[in-house]
C-alpha positions as CSV (number, residue, x, y, z in Angstrom):
1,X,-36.8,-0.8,49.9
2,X,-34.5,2.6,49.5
3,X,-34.8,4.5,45.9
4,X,-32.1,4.1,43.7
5,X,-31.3,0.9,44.7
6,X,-29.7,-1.5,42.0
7,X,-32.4,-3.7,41.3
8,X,-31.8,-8.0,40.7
9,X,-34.2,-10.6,40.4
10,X,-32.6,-14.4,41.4
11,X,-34.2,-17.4,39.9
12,X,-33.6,-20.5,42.1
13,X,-33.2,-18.6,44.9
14,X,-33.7,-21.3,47.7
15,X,-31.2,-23.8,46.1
16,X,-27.2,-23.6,46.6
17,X,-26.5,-21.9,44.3
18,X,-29.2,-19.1,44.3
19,X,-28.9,-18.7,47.8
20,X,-25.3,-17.4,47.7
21,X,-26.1,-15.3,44.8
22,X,-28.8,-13.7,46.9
23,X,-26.3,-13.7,49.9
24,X,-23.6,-11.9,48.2
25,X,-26.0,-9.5,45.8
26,X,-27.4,-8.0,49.4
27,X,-23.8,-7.5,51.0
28,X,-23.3,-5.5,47.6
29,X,-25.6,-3.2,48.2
30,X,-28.6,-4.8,45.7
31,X,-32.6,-5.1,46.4
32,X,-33.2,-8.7,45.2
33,X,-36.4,-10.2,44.5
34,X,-35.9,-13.9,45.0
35,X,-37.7,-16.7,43.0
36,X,-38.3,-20.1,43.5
37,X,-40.7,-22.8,43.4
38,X,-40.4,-23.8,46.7
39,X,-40.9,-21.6,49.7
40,X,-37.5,-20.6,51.4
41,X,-36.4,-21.6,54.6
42,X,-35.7,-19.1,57.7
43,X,-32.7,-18.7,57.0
44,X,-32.8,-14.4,58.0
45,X,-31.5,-14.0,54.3
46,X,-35.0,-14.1,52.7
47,X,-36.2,-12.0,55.2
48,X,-34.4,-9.0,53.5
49,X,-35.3,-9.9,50.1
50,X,-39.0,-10.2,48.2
51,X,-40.2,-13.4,47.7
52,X,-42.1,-14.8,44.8
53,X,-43.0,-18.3,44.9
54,X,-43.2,-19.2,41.1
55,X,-42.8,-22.2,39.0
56,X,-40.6,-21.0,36.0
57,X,-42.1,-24.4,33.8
58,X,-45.7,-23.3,34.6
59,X,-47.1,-21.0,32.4
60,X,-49.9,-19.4,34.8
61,X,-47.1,-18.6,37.3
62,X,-44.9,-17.2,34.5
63,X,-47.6,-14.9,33.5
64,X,-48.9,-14.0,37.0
65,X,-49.1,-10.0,37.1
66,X,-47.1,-9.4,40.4
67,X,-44.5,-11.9,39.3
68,X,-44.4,-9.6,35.5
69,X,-44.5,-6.3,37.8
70,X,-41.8,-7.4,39.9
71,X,-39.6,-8.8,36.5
72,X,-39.9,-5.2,35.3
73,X,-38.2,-4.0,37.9
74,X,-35.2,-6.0,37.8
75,X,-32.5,-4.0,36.3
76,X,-30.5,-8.2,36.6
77,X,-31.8,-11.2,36.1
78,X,-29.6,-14.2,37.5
79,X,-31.3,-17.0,36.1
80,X,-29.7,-19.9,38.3
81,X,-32.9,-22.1,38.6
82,X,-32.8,-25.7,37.6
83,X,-34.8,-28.6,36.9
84,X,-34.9,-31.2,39.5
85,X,-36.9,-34.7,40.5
């Protein structure tokens, strides 16, 4: 993605709420890594976005080095994940 770009990193970023963050964070201009636990769904939104697939309650996936290398990036974190059954 272009230099100098803000950088944000979206937690939750396949639910409702995440996805409009991650909508309106690319019409702004932003490079957004997206996270979720669950793989997104073609919806051409993701497509312009890194993906990470990562469990925020397991600790492997929390301490996984691309996931850490991508966190360090972020200049934002929007930390809209949730628990859910």
């Amino acid at each position: 993605m272009a230099r100098g770009r803000r950088v944000a990193l979206v937690t939750g970023a396949t639910g409702f709420t995440g996805y409009h963050m991650v909508k309106l964070l690319l019409e702004k201009g932003y490079e957004v890594i997206a996270t979720d636990c669950r793989k997104p769904n073609d919806d051409p939104v993701y497509k312009l976005t890194w993906f990470i697939k990562v469990d925020l309650t397991n600790q492997n996936d929390v301490f996984d080095e691309r996931f850490l290398e991508e966190l360090a990036r972020a200049q934002f974190v929007f930390h809209v994940a949730g628990l859910f059954d």
